[in-house]
FIBAKE-85871 format. One line per 3 residues: for each residue x, y negated, z negated of N, C-alpha, C. Coordinates in nm, 3 decimals, decimal comma. Layout:
N
X/Y/Z/X/Y/Z/X/Y/Z ~ ...
This chain:
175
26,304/-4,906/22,414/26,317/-4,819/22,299/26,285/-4,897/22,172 ~ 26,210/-4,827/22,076/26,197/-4,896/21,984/26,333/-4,909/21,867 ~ 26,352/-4,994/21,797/26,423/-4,969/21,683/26,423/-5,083/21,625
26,391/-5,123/21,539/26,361/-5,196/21,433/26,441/-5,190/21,314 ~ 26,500/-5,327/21,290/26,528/-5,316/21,091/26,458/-5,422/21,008 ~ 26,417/-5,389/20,897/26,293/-5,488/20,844/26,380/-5,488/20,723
26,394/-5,609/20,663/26,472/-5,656/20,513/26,359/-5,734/20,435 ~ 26,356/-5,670/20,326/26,270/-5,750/20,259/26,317/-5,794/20,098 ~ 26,277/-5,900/20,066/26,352/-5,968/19,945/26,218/-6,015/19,812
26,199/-6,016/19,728/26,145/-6,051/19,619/26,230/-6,056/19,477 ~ 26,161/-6,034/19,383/26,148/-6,035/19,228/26,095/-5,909/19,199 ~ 26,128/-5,859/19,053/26,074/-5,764/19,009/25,968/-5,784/18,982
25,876/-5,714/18,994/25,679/-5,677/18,966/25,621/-5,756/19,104 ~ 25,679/-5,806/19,168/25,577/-5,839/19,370/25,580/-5,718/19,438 ~ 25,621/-5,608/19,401/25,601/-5,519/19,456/25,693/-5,474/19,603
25,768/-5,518/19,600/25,875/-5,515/19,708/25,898/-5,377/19,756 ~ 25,944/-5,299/19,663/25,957/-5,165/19,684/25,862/-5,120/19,744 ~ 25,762/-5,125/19,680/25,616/-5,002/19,716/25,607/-5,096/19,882
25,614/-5,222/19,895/25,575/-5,259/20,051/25,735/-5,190/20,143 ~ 25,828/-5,161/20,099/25,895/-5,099/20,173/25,850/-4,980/20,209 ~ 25,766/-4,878/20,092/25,756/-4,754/20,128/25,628/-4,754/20,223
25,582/-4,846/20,184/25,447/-4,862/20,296/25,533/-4,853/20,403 ~ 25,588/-4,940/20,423/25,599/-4,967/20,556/25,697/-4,825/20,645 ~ 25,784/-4,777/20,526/25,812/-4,669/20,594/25,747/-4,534/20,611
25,667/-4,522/20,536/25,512/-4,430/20,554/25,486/-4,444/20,686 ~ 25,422/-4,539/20,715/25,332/-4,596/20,832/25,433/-4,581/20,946 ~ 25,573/-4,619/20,948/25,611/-4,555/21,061/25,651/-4,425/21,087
25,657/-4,311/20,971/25,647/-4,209/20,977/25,541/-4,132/21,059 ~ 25,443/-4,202/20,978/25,309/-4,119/21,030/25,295/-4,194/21,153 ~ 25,313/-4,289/21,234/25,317/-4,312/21,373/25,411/-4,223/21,472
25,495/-4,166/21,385/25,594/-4,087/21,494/25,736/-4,119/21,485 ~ 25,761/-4,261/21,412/25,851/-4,269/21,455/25,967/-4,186/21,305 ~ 26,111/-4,207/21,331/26,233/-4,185/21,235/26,199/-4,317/21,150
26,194/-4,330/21,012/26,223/-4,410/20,928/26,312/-4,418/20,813 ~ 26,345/-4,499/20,766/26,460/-4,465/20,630/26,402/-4,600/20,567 ~ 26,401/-4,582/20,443/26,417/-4,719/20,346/26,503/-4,663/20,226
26,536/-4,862/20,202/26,706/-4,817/20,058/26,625/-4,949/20,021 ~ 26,613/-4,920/19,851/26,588/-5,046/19,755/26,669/-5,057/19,681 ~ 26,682/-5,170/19,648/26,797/-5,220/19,538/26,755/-5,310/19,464
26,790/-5,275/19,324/26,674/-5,336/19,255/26,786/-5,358/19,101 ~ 26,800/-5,437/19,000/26,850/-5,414/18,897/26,738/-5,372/18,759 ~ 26,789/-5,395/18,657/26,735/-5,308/18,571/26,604/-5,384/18,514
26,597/-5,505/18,551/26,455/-5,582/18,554/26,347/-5,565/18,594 ~ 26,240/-5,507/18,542/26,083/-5,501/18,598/26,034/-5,598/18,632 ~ 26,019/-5,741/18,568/25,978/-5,814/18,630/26,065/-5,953/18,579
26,060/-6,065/18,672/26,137/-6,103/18,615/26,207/-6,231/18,754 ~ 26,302/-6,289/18,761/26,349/-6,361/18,840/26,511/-6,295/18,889 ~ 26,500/-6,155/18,902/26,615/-6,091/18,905/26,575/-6,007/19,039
26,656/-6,063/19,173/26,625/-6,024/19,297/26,626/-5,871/19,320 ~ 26,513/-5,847/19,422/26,461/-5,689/19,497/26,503/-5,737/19,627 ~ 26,528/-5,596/19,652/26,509/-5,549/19,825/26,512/-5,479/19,842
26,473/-5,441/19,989/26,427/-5,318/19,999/26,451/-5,355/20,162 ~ 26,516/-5,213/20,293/26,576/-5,222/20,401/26,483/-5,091/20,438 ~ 26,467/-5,118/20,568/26,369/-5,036/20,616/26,403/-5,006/20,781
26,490/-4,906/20,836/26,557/-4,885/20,976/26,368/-4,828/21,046 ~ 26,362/-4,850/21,142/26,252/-4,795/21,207/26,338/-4,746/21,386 ~ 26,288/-4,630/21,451/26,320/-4,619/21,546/26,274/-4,496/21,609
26,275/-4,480/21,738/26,204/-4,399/21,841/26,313/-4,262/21,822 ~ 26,454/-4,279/21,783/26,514/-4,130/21,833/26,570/-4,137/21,636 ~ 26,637/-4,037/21,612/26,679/-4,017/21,435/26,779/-4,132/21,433
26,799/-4,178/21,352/26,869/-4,302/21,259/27,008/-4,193/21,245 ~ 27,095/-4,288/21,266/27,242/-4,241/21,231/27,317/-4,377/21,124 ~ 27,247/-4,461/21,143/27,289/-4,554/21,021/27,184/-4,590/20,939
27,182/-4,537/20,808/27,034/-4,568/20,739/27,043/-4,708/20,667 ~ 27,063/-4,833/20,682/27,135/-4,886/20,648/27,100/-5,043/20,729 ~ 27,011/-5,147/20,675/26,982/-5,269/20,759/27,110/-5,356/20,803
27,106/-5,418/20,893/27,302/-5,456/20,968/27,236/-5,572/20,990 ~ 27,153/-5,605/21,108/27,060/-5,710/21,152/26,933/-5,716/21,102 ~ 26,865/-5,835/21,064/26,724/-5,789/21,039/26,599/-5,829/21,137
26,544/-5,783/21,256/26,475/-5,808/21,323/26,348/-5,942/21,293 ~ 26,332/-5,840/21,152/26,173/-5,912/21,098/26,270/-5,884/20,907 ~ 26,232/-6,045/20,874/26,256/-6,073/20,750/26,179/-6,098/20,677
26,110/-6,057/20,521/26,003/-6,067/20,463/26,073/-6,159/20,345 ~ 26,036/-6,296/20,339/26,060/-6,315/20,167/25,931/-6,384/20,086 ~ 25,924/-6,286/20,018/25,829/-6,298/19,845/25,883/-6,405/19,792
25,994/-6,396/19,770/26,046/-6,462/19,676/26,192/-6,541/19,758 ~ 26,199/-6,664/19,696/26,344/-6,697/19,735/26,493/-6,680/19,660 ~ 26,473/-6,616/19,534/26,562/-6,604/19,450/26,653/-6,472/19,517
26,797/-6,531/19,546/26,923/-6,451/19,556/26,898/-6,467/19,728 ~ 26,803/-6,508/19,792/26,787/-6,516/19,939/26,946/-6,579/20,007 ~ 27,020/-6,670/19,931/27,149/-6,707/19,992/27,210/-6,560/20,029
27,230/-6,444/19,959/27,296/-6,315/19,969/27,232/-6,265/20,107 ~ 27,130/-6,305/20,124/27,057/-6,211/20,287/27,098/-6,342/20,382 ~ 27,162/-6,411/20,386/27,130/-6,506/20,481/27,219/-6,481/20,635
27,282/-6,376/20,588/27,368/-6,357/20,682/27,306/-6,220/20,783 ~ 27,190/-6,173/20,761/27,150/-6,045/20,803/27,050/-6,134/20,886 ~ 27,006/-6,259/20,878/26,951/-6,344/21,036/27,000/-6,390/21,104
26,906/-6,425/21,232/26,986/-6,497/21,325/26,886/-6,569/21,393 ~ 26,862/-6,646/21,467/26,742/-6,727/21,549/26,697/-6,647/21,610 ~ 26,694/-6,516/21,624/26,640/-6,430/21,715/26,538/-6,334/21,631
26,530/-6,341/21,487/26,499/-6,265/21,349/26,375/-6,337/21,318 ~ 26,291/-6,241/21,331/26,108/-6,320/21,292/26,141/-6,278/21,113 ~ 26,120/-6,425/21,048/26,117/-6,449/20,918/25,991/-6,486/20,886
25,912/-6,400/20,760/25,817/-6,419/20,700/25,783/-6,494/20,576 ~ 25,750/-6,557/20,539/25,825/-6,609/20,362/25,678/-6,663/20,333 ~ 25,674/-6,628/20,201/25,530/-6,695/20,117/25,594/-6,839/20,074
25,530/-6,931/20,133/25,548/-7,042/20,090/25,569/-7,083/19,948 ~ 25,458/-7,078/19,850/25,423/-7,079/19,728/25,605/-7,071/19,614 ~ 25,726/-6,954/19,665/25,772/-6,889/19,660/25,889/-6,924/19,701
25,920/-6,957/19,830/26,036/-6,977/19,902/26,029/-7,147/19,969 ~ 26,118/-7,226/19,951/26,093/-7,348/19,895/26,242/-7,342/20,060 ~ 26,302/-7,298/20,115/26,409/-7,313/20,212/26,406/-7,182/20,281
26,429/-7,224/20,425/26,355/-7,126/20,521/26,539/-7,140/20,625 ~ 26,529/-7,045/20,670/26,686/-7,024/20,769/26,722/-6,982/20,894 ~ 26,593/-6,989/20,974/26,603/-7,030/21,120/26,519/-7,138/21,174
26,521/-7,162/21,287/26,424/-7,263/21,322/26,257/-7,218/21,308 ~ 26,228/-7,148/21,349/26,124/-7,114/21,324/26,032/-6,989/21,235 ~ 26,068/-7,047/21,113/25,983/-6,985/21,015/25,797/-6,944/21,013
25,809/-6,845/20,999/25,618/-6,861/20,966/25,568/-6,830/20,828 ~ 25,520/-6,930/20,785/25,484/-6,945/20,645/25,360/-6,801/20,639 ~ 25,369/-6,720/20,532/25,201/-6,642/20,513/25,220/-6,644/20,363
25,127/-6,747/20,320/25,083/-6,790/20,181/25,009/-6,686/20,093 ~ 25,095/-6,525/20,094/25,040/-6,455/20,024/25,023/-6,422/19,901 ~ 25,102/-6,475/19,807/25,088/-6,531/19,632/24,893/-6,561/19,671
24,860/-6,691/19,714/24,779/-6,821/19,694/24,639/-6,664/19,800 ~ 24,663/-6,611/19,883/24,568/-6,541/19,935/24,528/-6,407/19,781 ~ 24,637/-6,346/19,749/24,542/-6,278/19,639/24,532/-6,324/19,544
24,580/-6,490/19,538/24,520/-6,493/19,394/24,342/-6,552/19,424 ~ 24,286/-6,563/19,572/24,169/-6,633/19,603/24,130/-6,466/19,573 ~ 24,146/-6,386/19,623/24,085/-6,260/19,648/24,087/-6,175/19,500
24,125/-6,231/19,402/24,078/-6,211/19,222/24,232/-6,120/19,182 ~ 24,323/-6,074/19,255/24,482/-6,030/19,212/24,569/-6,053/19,275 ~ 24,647/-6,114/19,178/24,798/-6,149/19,260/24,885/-6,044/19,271
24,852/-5,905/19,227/24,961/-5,805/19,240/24,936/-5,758/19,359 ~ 24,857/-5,841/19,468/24,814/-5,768/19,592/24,890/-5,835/19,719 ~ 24,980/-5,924/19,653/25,046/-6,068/19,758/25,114/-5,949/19,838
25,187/-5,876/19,815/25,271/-5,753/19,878/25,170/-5,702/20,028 ~ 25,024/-5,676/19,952/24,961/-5,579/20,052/24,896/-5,719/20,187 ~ 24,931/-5,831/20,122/24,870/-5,951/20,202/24,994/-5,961/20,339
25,117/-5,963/20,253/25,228/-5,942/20,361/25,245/-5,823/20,416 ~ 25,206/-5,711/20,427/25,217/-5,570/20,490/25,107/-5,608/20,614 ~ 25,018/-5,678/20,553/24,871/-5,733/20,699/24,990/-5,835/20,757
25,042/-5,922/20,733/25,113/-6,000/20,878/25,178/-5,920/20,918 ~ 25,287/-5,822/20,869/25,366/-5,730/20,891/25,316/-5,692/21,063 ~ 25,155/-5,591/20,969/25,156/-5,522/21,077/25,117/-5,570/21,202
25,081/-5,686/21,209/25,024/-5,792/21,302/25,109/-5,819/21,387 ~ 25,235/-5,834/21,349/25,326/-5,887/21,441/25,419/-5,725/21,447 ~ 25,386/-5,611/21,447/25,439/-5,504/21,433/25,351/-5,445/21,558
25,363/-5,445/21,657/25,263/-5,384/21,781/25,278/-5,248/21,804 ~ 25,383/-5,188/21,810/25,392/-5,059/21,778/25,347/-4,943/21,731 ~ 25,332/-5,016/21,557/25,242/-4,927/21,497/25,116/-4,971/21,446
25,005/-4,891/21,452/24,872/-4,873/21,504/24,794/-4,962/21,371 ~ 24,681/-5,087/21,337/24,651/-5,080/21,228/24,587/-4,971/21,180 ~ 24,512/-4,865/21,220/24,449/-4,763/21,124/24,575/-4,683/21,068
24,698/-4,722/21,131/24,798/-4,594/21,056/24,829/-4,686/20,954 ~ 24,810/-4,835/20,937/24,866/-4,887/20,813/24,764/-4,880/20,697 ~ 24,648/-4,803/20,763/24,517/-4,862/20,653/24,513/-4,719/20,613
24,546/-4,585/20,673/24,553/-4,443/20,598/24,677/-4,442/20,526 ~ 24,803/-4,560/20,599/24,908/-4,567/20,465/24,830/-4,577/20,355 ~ 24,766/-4,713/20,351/24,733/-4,725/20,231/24,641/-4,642/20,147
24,584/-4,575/20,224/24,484/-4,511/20,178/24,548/-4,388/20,136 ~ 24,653/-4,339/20,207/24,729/-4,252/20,054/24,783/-4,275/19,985 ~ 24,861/-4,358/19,969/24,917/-4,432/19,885/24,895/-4,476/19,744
24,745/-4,590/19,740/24,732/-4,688/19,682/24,623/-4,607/19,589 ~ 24,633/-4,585/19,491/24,509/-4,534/19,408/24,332/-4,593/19,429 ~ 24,291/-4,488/19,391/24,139/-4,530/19,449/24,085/-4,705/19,369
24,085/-4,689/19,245/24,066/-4,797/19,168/24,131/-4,959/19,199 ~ 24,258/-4,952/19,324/24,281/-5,035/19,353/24,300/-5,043/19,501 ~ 24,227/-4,930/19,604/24,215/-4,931/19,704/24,135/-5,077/19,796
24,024/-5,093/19,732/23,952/-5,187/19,765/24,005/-5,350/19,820 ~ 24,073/-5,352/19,713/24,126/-5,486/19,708/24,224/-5,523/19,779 ~ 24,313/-5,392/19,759/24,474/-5,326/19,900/24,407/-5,382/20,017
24,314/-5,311/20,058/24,231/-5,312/20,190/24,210/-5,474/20,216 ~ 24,123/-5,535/20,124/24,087/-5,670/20,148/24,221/-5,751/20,209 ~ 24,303/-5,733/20,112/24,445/-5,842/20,137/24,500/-5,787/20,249
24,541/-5,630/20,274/24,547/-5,605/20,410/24,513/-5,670/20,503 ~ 24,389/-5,678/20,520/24,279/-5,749/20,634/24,354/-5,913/20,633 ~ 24,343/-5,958/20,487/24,345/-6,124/20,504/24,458/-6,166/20,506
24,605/-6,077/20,484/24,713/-6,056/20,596/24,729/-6,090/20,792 ~ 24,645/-5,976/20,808/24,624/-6,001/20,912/24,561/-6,101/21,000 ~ 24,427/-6,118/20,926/24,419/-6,276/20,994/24,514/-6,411/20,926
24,546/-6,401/20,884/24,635/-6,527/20,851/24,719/-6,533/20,907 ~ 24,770/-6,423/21,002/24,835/-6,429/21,105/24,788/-6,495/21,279 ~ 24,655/-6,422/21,269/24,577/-6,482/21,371/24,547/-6,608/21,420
24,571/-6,680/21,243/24,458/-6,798/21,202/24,594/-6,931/21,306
């Protein structure tokens, strides 16, 4: 059975939120029950911690609400001591290096997505760089359902670039 909880942590303006709703889009439109909860303070951008919890699962959610976190995303390391307790060695942790300077299981996988859009000409795209490892290590759901996420989603004028970091997400997972 599937069921999944995905926690994800940043700063205001990395876009934390909008990669939660991606991600709960995309398992919508795969079929499955999704829920996401962000929490965010009154900072747009800034060094004042985001997150955003994302339940995924095969039958309806009765707790909307991340407990464990399967797969951990951090943007950012600021306020990360507060999540440290939602891993466990069993919890695939993602973290942009650039960003997160202390990692909290044994095996971390670095995806240097700051340093990938800023090669690819925007750094407001590091989000859509981590939604490509996401979905990489996300077998479940389909990449074309993450690439029509985006493609409703993401406005046309910055579709292009979504797409690119998408992609170079994904292989940087490969790589």
């Amino acid at each position: 059975m599937i069921y999944e909880e995905v926690l994800l942590l940043g700063t205001g303006g990395q876009g934390v939120v909008l990669l939660g709703r991606l991600i709960g889009q995309a398992a919508t439109a795969a079929g499955y029950f999704s829920t996401q909860k962000a929490s965010y303070s009154s900072a747009v951008r800034g060094d004042m911690p985001v997150s955003s919890g994302i339940v995924i699962s095969e039958k309806p959610i009765r707790y909307p609400f991340v407990s464990h976190a399967d797969v951990f995303i951090a943007m950012n390391g600021t306020g990360i001591e507060t999540y440290e307790k939602y891993l466990d060695n069993l919890s695939l942790f993602l973290y942009d290096p650039i960003n997160v300077s202390k990692t909290y299981i044994p095996k971390p996988i670095p995806v240097p997505a700051t340093e990938t859009a800023r090669k690819l000409g925007n750094p407001l795209v590091a989000n859509t760089v981590m939604l490509g490892a996401f979905a990489h290590v996300t077998p479940f759901i389909l990449t074309d359902v993450f690439i029509d996420t985006l493609k409703n989603f993401i406005r046309k004028r910055h579709l292009e670039v979504n797409l690119k970091a998408f992609e170079a997400g994904r292989h940087l997972m490969q790589a």
